[in-house]
N, C-alpha and C positions, 0 to 999 in steps of 0.2 A: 504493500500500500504506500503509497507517494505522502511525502511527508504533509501535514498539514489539511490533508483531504477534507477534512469533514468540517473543518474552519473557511478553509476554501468555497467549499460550496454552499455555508452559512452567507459567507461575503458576496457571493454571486447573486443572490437573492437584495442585496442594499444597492449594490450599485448600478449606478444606468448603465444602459448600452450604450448609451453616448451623447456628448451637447452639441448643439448645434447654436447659429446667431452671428452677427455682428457688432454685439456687445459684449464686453467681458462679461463672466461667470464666475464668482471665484470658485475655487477650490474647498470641498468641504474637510474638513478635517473636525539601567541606561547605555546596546552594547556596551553602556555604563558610561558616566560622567568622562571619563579618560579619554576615551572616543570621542565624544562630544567636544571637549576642549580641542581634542587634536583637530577636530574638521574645521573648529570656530576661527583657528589660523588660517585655515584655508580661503575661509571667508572674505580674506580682506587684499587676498590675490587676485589679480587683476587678467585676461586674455586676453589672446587676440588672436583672430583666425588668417589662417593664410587664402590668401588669393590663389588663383588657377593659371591667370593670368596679371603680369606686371605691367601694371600701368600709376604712375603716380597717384595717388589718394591725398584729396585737398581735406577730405572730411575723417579726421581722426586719423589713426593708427591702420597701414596698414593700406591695402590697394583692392578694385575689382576690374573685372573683363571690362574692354568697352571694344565695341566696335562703331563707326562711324554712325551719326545718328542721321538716318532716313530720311529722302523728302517725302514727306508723307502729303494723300490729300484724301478727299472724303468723296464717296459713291454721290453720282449727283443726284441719283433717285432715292439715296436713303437716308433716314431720319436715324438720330442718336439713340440708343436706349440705355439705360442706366438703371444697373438696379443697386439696392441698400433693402435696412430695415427698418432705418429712420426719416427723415425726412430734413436732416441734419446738412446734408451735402447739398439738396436739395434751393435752399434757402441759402448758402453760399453761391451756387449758381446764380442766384436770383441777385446778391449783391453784386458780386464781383465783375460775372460776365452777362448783366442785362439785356433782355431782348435774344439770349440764344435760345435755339429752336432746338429740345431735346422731348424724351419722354423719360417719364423719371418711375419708374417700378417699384413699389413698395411691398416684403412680406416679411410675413411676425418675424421676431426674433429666433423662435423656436424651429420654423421651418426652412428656414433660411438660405441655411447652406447647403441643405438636401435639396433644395431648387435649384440651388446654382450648377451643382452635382450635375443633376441630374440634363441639365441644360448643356450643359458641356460635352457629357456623355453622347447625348442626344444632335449635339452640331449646333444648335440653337441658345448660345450662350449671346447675354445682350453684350455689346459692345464694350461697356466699362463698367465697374463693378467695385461697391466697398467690400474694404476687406479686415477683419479686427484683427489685433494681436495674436489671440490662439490658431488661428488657420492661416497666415500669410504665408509661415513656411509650407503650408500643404499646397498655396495653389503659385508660390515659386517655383515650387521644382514639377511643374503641372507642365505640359508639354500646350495644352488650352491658354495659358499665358504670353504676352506677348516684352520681352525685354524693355525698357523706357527705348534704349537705342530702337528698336526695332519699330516704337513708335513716334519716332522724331526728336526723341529728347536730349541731350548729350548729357555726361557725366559730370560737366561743369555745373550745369542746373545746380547739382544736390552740395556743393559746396559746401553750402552755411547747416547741412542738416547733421544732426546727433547721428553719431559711425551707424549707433546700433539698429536704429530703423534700415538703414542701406546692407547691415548685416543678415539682418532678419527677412527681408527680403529681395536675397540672392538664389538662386538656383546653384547647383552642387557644380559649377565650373565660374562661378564668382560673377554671372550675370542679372543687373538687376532687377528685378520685374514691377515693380511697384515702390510707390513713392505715399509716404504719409505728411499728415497736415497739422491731424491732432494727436497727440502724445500724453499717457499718464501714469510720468514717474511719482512715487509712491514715496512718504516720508513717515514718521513717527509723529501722529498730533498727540500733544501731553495736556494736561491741566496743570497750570503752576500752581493753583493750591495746594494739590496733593501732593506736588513735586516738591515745594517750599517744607510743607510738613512731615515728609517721612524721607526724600533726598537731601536734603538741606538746601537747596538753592532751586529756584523757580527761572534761572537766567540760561537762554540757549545754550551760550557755551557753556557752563557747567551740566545742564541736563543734558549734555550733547556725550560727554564722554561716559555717562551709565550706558548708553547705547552706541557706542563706538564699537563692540566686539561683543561676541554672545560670550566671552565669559564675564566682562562688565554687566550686561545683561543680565545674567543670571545672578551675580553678586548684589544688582540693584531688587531681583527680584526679589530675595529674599527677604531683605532691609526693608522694603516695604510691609511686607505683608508680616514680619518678627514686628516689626513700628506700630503698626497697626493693628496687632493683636487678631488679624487676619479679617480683619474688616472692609480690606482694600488691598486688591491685586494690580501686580504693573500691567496684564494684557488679561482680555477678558476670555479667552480661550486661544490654545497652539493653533486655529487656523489663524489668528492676525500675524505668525511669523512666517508659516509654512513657504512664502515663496522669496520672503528673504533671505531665511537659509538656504534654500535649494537652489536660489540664484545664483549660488558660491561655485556649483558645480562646476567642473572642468570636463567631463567625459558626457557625451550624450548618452539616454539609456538606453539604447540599439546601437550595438557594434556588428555590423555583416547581419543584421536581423535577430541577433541574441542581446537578452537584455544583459548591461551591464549596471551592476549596483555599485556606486562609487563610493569613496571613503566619505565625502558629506552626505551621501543620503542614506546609507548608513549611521553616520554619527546623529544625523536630525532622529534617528528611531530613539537611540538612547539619550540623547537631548530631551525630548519630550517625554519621557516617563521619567526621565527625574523633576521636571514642572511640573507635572502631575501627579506623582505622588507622593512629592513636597507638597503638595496643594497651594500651587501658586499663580494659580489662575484663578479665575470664577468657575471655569468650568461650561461656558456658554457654548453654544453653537453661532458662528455667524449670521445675522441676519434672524435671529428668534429675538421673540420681546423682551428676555432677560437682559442679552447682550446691549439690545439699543438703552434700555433704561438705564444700563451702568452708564451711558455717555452723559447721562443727566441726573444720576445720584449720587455721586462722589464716589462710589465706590471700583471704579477703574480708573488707573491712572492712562491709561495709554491706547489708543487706535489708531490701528497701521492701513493708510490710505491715499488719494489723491486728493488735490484741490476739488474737485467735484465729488468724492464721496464727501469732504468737511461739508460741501454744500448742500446735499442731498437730505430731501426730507427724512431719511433717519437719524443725518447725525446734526442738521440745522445749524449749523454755527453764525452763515451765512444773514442777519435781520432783516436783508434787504430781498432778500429772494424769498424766503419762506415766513409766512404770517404767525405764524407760530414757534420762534426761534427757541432754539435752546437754552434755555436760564442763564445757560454757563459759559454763553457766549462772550467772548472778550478773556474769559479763564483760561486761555490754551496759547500754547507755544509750539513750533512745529523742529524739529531735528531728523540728520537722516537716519539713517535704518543702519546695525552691524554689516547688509551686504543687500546694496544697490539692487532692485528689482523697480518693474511695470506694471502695473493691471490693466492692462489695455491701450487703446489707439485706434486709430482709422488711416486705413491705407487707400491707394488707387491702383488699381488694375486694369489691363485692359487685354480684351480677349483674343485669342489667335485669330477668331474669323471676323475681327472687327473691319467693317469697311467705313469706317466712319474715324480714320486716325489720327487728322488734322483736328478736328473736334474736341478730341481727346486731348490731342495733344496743348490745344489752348486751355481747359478746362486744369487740366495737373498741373501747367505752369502757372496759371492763377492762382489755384488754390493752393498748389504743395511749397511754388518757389517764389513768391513774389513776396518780395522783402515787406513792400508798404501795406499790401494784403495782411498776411500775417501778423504786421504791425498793431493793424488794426480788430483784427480776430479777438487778439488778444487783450487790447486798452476797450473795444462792446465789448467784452464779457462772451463772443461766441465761440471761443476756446478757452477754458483754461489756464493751456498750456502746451505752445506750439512748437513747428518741429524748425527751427530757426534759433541758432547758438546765439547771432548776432540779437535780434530780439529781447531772446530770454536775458543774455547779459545787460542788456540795456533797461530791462525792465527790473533786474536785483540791485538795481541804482536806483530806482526810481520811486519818489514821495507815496507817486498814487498809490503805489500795488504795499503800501503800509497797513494792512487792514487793523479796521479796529475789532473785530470779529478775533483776529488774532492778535488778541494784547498790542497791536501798533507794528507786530512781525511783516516783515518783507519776507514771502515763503520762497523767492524765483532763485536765489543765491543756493540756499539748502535743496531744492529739485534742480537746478540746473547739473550743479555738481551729483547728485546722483543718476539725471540723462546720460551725466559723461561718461559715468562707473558701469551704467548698465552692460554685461556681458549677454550676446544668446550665441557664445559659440555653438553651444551643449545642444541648445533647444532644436527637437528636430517636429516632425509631422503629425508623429503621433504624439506628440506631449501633454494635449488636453486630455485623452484616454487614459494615458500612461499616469499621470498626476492624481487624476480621479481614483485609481486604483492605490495608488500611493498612500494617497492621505488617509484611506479606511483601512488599511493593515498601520499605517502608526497609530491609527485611534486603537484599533483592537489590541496592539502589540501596548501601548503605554496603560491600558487598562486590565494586562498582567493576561491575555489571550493566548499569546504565544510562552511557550518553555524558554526560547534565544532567539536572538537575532536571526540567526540561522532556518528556525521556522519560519519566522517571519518574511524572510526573503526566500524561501523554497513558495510558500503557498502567494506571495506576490507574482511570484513566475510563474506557477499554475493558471494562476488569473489569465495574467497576458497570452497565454500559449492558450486556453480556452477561446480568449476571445481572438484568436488570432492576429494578436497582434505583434509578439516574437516568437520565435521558431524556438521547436524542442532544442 
């Protein structure tokens, strides 16, 4: 009998078959403390992937394919189609390039990408297409994709943009297939009350170094909750770190089609059972009503997010967006994370059978590379936080983006610098599948499921090789 069998087929029965959309999803969620430490070093190492082809790289570290970019021009009989599952791009169209003649396709989130799929499969893919963070690598390396080169763009364009979106959407010979606009690097929002009272100091740069490295991390966690007589946790359950640890990784988890477990995702299983049975979490799940209430009872120090989750009706920080702000707003300081991760983004795509390229090709350029665009995205409030180094630096200078929401903080200084950290050498096609399975063996494993690490990672493989997604 195959180790873990019966645990195995327990876990087959929680997890889905699989997410679809183009919006992020998160992720639901000691080989002992030793481990743990040893991976937390890892954490604060840096990669860089190698190119296929050498061609100088203006945008970070490091070079991609280019071949000359195409005169492109548009079928005179055909109109654009564009599809999303917001209406997001949509209304960028409508500023930026007024009066162009497109159609614009909208379905759920949930169905989404099986359409696109399934479009593709079928020859009948629309022209241009958003595309989120979890699936860019799956429809890079899609043969249905068309290179920026291949649709007029040159590699100059992408200049001013963060390495890792150009990273992320390369195909497996360093070509790049799509271009993003919107970006959301992820930081640690805190409450300085809590942090004054049980850290000692409520000031970024002091609250900055408890979260400089997971074993500060862990040393703060404890302080807090021994402070506080366990009244008050630093995070309200292991999924607010799950992808800042795992961003640390160096090795993808398919090598030739076999999974590899590396020494951080590994170290994250024994990480997390000693936060947990320290009891130094709440213990929440993301996204249930326990966890939101801690953002407004005092009793979590810390949530790990974007400028748009602070703003988002669960965690309201935002007075000016949401009628019902959160009490505590103006209580919060923002610092980065022990190891640089993203929760999402929006790319652009455009499809092999596109005959609409010139089109295309105006629309990326406006929205993905235009300095004063971008400029703009981001002083309306219709991004965030855009994919533009120049921008974002100019905005960590700047008065306006002082919010008072956050204590008076400039947050674009602390996410710039972690756009810059972000690594996806690791991340490959299947990673939203592979994750999803991840995170429910360290739940099971940190809640004493597993005999060792060893089972833990035998009935993870089970998993995958079930659903085929690595080979025995």
């Amino acid at each position: 009998m195959k180790t873990g069998r019966l645990t195995a087929l327990a876990l087959s029965l929680v997890i889905a078959a699989g997410t679809a959309g183009c919006s992020y999803s998160p992720a639901e969620t000691t080989a002992g403390l030793e481990t743990a430490q040893t991976s937390a070093k890892a954490a604060v190492a840096e990669t860089t992937a190698a190119a296929s082809e050498s061609v100088p790289g203006e945008t970070g570290t490091g070079s991609y394919a280019e071949k000359p970019a195409l005169e492109v021009k548009d079928s005179e009989s055909g109109k654009l189609v564009v599809w999303s599952c917001n209406d997001e791009l949509k209304d960028l169209i409508d500023a930026y390039l007024p009066g162009k003649d497109y159609e614009y396709v909208v379905f759920s989130p949930d169905e989404y990408k099986s359409r696109l799929d399934t479009a593709m499969e079928s020859g009948e893919a629309p022209d241009m297409f958003v595309c989120d963070y979890d699936y860019v690598r799956h429809y890079a390396n899609s043969d249905n994709t068309l290179s920026i080169n291949a649709a007029g763009i040159p590699n100059k364009a992408c200049a001013d943009m963060y390495d890792y979106t150009l990273r992320l959407a390369c195909d497996d010979s360093g070509n790049i297939k799509g271009l993003a606009w919107a970006l959301s690097p992820s930081a640690v929002f805190y409450q300085k009350s809590l942090a004054q009272q049980y850290l000692g100091s409520s000031e970024p740069a002091q609250v900055a170094k408890e979260f400089s490295s997971w074993g500060s991390f862990l040393a703060a966690a404890r302080k807090v909750s021994k402070e506080s007589e366990g009244g008050v946790k630093i995070i309200a359950g292991t999924d607010e770190i799950f992808k800042s640890y795992l961003g640390s990784r160096s090795n993808p988890w398919k090598t030739d089609g076999k999974l590899h477990v590396d020494s951080v995702a590994e170290g994250y299983l024994g990480f997390s059972k000693t936060i947990n049975s320290e009891k130094l979490t709440s213990g929440f799940q993301k996204g249930s009503d326990e966890w939101k209430a801690g953002m407004r009872n005092k009793t979590v120090l810390s949530y790990w997010g974007t400028l748009s989750f602070a703003r988002s009706s669960d965690f309201a920080l935002d007075p000016s967006l949401i009628q019902k702000a959160n009490p505590t707003s103006g209580d919060w300081g923002i610092v980065a994370p022990p190891g640089a991760f993203c929760s999402g983004g929006s790319w652009l795509m455009v499809s092999s059978n596109c005959d609409m390229k010139k089109t295309c090709a105006d629309i990326i350029t406006a929205i993905c590379c235009d300095q004063g665009n971008l400029r703009d995205m981001l002083a309306s409030g219709k991004c965030d936080f855009v994919n533009s180094r120049t921008v974002i630096s100019a905005a960590a200078s700047d008065e306006r983006y002082e919010f008072a929401w956050l204590g008076g903080q400039n947050p674009y200084s602390v996410l710039g610098s972690v756009a810059d950290k972000t690594d996806v050498t690791p991340v490959g096609s299947d990673d939203p599948e592979i994750n999803g399975v991840f995170s429910k063996i360290v739940s099971v494993y940190s809640e004493g499921g597993f005999k060792s690490v060893q089972d833990a990672k035998a009935t993870f493989r089970e998993l995958l090789i079930e659903k085929k997604i690595v080979k025995e």
